[in-house]
C-alpha positions as a Markdown table, in Angstrom:
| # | Residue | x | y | z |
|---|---|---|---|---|
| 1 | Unk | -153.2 | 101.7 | -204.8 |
| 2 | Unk | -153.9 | 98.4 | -204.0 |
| 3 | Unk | -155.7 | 97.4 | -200.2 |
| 4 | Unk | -154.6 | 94.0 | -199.5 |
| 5 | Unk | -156.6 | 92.0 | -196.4 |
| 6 | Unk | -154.9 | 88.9 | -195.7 |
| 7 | Unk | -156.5 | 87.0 | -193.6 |
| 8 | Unk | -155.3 | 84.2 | -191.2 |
| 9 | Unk | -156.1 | 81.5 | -194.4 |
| 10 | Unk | -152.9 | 83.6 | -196.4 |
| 11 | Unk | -149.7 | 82.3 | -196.3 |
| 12 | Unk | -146.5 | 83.8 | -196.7 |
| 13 | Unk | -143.5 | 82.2 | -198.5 |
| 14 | Unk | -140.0 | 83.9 | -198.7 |
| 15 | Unk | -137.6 | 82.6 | -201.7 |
| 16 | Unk | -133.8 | 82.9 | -201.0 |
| 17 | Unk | -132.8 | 86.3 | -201.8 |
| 18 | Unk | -135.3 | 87.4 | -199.8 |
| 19 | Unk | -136.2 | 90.6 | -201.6 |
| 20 | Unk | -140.5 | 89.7 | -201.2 |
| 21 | Unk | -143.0 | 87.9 | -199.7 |
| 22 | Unk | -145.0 | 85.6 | -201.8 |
| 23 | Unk | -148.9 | 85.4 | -200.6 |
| 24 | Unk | -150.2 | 81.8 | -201.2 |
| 25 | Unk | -154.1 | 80.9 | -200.4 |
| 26 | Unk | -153.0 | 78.2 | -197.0 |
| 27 | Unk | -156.3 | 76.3 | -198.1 |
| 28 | Unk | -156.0 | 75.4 | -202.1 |
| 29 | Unk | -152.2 | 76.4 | -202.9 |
| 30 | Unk | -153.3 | 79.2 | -205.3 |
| 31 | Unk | -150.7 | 81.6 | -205.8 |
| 32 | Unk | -152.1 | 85.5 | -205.1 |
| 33 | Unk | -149.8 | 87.5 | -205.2 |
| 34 | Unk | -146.3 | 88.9 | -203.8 |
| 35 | Unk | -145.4 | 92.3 | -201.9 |
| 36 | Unk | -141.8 | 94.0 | -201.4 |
| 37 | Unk | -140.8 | 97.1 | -200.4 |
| 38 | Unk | -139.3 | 98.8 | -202.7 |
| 39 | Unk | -137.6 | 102.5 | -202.3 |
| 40 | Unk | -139.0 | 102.1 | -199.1 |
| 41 | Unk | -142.8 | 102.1 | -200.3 |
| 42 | Unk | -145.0 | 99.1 | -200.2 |
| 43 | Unk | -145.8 | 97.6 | -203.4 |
| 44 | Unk | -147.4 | 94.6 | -204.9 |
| 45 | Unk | -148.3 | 92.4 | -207.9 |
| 46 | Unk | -151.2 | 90.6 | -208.0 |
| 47 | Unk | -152.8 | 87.4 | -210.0 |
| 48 | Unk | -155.8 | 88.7 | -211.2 |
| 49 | Unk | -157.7 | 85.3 | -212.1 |
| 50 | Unk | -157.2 | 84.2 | -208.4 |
| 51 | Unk | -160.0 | 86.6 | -207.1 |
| 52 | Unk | -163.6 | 86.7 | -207.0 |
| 53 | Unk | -163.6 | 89.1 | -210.3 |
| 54 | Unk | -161.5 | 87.5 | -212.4 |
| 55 | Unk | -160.0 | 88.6 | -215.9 |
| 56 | Unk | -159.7 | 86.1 | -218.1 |
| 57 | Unk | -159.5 | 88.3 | -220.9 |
| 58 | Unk | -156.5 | 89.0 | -219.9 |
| 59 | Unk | -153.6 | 86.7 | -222.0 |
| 60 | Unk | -150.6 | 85.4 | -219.5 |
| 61 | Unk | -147.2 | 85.5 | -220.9 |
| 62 | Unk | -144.5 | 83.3 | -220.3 |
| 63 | Unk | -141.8 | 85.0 | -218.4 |
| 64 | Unk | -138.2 | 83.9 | -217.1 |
| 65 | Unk | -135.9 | 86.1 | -214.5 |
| 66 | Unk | -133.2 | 83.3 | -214.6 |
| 67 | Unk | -130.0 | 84.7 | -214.5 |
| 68 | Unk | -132.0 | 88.6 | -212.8 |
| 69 | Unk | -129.4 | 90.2 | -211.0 |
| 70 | Unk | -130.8 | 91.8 | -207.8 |
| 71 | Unk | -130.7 | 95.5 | -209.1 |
| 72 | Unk | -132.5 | 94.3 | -212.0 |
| 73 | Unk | -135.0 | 92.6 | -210.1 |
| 74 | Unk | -136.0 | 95.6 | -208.1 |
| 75 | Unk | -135.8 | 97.7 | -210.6 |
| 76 | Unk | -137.9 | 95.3 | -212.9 |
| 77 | Unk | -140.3 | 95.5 | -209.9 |
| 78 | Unk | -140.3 | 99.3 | -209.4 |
| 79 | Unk | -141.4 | 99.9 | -212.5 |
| 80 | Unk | -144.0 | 97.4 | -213.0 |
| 81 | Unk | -145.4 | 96.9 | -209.5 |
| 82 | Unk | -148.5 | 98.6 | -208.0 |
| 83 | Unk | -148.8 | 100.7 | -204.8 |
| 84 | Unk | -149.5 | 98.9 | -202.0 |
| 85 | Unk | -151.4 | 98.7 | -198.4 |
| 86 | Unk | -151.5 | 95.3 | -196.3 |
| 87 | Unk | -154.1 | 94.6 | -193.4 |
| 88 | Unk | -153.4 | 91.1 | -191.9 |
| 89 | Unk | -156.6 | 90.0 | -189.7 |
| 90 | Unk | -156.0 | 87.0 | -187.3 |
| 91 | Unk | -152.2 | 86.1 | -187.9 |
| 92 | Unk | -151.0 | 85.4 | -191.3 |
| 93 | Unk | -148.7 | 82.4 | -191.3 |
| 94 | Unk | -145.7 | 82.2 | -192.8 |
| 95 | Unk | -144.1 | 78.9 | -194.6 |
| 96 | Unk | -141.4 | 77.2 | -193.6 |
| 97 | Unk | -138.2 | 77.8 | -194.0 |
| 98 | Unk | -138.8 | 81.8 | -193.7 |
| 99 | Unk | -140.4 | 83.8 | -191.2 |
| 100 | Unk | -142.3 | 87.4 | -191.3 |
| 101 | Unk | -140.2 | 89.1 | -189.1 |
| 102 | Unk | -136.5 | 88.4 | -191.1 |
């Protein structure tokens, strides 16, 4: 399972199906990760290289979802996403246009 502490520096951005929350570092842009819930669990996936222990040994793969359906998304995500638990310290902000509590 994966403990997530987001702290008031995360940022949260919603796309428009709505289906997860991206997690964006509000200082430098870096992308860090997005969480959903899925089958009404918590999970998350996670860029690796954007933490203190990266893996660079670990090759990135070009990906497209163009043309996912929703079903497939989730269950895309099911599959492959980890167990997760979210602590937010000091208010995490969300982006514009979306909003935390949608």
């Amino acid at each position: 399972m994966a403990h997530l502490l987001l702290g008031p520096e995360a940022w949260r951005y919603r796309f428009g199906t709505r289906s997860s929350d991206y997690i964006l570092c509000g200082r430098c842009g870096v992308y860090l990760g997005a969480v959903a819930e899925i089958g009404g669990a918590l999970c998350a996936t996670l860029n690796l290289n954007a933490f203190d222990d990266p893996r660079p040994d670990l090759a990135a793969v070009p990906v497209s979802y163009e043309g996912e359906t929703l079903a497939e998304k989730r269950a895309r995500r099911k599959s492959r996403w980890t167990p997760a638990a979210v602590q937010e310290t000091g208010g995490v902000s969300s982006a514009w246009p979306c909003s935390r509590t949608e």
